[in-house]
Structure formats: structure tokens, C-alpha cells
C-alpha positions as CSV (number, residue, x, y, z in Angstrom):
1,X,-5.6,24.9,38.9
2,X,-2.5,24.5,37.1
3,X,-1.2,22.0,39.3
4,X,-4.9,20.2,39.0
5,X,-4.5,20.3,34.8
6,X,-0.9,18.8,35.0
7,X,-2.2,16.1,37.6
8,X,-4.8,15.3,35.1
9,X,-2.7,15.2,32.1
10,X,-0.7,12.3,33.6
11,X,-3.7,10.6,34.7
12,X,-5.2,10.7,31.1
13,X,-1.8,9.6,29.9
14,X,-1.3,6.7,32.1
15,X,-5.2,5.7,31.2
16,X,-4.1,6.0,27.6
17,X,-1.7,3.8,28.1
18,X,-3.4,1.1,29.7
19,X,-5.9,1.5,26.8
20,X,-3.3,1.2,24.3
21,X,-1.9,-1.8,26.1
22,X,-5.2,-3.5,26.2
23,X,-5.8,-3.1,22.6
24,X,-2.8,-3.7,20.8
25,X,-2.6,-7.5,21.6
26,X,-6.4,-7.5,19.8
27,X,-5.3,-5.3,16.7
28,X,-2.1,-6.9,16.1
29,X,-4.0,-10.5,15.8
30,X,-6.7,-8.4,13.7
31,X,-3.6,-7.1,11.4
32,X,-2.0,-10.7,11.4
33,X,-5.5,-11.8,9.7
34,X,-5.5,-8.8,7.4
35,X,-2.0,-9.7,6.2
36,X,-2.4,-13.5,5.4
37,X,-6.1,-12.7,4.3
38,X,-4.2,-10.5,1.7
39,X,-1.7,-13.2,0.8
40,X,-4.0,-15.2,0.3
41,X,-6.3,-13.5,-1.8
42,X,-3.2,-12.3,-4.2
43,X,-2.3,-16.4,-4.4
44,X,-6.2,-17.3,-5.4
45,X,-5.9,-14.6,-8.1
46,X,-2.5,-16.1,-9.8
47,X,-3.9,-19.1,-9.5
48,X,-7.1,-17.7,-11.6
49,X,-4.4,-16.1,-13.9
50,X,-2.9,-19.6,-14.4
51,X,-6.2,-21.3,-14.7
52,X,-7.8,-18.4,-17.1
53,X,-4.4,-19.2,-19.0
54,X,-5.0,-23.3,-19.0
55,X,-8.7,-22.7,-20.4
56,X,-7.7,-20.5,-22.9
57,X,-5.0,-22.8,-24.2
58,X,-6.9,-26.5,-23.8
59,X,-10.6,-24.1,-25.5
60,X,-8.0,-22.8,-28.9
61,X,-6.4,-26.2,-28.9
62,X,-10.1,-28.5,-29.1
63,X,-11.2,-25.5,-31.5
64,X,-8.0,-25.7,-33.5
65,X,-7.9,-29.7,-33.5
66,X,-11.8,-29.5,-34.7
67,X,-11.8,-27.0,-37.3
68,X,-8.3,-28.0,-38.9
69,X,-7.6,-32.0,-37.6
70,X,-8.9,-34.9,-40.2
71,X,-12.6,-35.6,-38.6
72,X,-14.6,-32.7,-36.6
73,X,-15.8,-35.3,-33.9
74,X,-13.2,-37.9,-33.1
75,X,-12.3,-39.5,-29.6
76,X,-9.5,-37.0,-29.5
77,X,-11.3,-34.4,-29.7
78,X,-14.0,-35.1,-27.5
79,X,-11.6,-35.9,-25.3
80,X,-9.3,-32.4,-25.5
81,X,-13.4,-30.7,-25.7
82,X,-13.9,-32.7,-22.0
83,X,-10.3,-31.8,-20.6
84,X,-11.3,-28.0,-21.5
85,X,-15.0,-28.1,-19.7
86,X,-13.0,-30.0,-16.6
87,X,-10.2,-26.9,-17.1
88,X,-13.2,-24.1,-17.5
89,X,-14.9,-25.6,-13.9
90,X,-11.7,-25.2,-12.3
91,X,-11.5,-21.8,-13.6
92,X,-15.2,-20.7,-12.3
93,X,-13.8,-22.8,-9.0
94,X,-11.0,-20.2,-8.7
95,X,-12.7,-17.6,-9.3
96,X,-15.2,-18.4,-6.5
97,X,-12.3,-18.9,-4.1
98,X,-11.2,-15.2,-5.1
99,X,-14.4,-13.9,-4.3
100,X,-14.0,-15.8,-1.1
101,X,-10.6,-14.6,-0.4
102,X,-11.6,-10.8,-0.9
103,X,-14.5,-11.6,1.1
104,X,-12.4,-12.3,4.1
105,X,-9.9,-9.1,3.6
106,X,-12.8,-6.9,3.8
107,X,-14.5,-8.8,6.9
108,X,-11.0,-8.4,8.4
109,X,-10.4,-5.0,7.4
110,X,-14.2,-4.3,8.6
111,X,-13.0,-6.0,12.3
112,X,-10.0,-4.2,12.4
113,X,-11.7,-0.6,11.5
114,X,-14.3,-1.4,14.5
115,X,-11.4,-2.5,16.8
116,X,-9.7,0.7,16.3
117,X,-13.3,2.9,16.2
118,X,-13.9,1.7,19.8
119,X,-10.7,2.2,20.7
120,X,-10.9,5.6,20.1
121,X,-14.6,6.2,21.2
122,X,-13.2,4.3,24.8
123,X,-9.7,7.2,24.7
124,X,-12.2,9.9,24.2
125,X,-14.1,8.7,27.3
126,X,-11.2,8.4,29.7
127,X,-9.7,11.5,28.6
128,X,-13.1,13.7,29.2
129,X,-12.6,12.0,32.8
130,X,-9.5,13.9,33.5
131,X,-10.6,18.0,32.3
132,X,-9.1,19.9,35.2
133,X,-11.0,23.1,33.3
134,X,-14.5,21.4,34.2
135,X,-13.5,20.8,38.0
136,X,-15.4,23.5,40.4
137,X,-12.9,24.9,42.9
138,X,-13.6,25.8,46.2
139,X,-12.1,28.1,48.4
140,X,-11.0,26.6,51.5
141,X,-9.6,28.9,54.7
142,X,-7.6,26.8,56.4
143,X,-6.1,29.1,59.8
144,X,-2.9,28.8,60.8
145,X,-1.7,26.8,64.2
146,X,1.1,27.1,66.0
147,X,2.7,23.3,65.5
148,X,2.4,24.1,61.4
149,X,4.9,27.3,62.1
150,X,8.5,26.3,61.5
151,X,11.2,28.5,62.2
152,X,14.4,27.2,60.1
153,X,16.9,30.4,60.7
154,X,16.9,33.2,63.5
155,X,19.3,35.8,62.6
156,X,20.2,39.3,64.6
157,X,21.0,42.0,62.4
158,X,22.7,45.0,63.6
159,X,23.6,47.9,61.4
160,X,25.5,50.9,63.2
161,X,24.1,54.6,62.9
162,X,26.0,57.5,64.2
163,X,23.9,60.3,65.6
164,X,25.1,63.7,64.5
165,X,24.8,66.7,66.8
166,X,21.8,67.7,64.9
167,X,19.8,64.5,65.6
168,X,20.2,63.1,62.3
169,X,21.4,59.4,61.9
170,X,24.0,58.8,59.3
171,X,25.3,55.0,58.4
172,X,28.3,54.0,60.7
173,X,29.4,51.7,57.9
């Protein structure tokens, strides 16, 4: 039985390995996508950053240039009041793109948790394939023949004795 459990053991590890091997060209893509995904996300937010920024500067400037500039509607201000609804759209844009962005990371990450949930479901089934403790054993008589008998050394031994008057035997050696 012990020889069976080792047996098994390197069965279940070379089947591991071929699992692993199968898999890792799949998660490896799957972690590729995770990382840009990420990347990407992070460069959508600074770009919201930017853009919050942008609004926030081109809103206080119209509000400045109506409340303390000559006339309350002028061309100019119209105009700075257009270029800060234009900035404010680009802001909800970005914002949209975001949400897209985090989106994909956690479609990725949802991929790449399945990937590695199967993974281990399909290790878990090729190593309940190799329990040597689960095997029944037999017992098998298997009787002996004369071609399976191998003599490899015939030795004569000879160890002296004297015999005493007595009849005892004492060693000669």
C-alpha cells in the first residue's frame, strides 16, 4: 500500500502539472487584461480630476466675470457661460468613461476569479483520482516455480569440532 500511495502521489503531481500548464497560458492573458484594465481606469480618473479641475475654473470664472465685469450679459460672458457647459459635458463624459473603466476591472477580475475557481474545482477532481487509501487490495497467492528460483552464490561452510573423550564437541577454532 505504501508503494501504491507514493505511485499515486506522482500521478496526481504530474496531472497537476499538466493542469497548471493548461491554465496558466489562460490566467496570464486574464491578468494582462486585469492590469491594463486598471491602468486604464486610474488614467480616466486623472483625466476626471483634470476635467472636474477645468469646470471648476471656466464655472468661478463666468460667475466672477458676471457678478463683478461691467454688464451681467455680454457676448463674453455668454460665451465663457457656453465654454463652461461644453467643459461640464466633458466632465459627465469622463465620468461615464470611469464608470466604464471600473466596469471592465471588475468583469476582468470576475473572469479571472472563475478561471482560477475551475481550476481548482478540475485539481480537486484529478487528485481524488489518485487516493491509494480508497483502492481495495486483494490478496493474490502467486506459487513459486522452479525457472523464478535464482541461485546467485553457493558457498560450503566447514567449521572444525573436536570430539572429546566424553562425547562432547568443543570448537577446533
Amino acid at each position: 500500500r505504501i508503494r501504491l500511495q507514493q505511485l499515486c502521489r506522482e500521478q496526481r503531481d504530474r496531472a497537476a502539472e499538466a493542469l497548471r500548464a493548461r491554465y496558466q497560458p489562460k490566467i496570464t492573458v486574464l491578468e494582462d487584461r486585469l492590469r491594463r484594465a486598471q491602468q486604464s481606469m486610474e488614467r480616466e480618473r486623472e483625466q476626471v480630476t483634470q476635467q472636474r479641475l477645468g469646470t471648476a475654473i471656466s464655472v468661478g470664472a463666468t460667475l466672477l466675470g458676471a457678478f463683478f465685469g461691467r454688464k451681467a450679459l455680454s457676448a463674453t460672458t455668454l460665451s465663457k457661460a457656453g465654454t463652461a457647459a461644453r467643459s461640464y459635458g466633458r466632465l459627465n463624459k469622463e465620468s461615464q468613461d470611469v464608470a466604464r473603466a471600473a466596469e471592465t476591472v471588475q468583469a476582468v477580475e470576475q473572469q479571472l476569479t472563475e478561471l482560477n475557481a475551475r481550476f481548482e474545482e478540475d485539481l480537486a477532481l484529478s487528485a481524488g483520482k489518485f487516493d491509494a487509501l480508497n483502492e481495495p487490495l486483494e490478496p493474490v497467492a502467486i506459487a513459486p516455480k522452479k525457472t523464478n528460483i535464482q541461485a546467485t552464490l553457493l558457498c560450503l561452510a566447514w567449521t572444525p569440532y573436536w570430539r572429546e573423550p566424553g562425547g562432547n564437541e568443543s570448537p577446533a577454532w
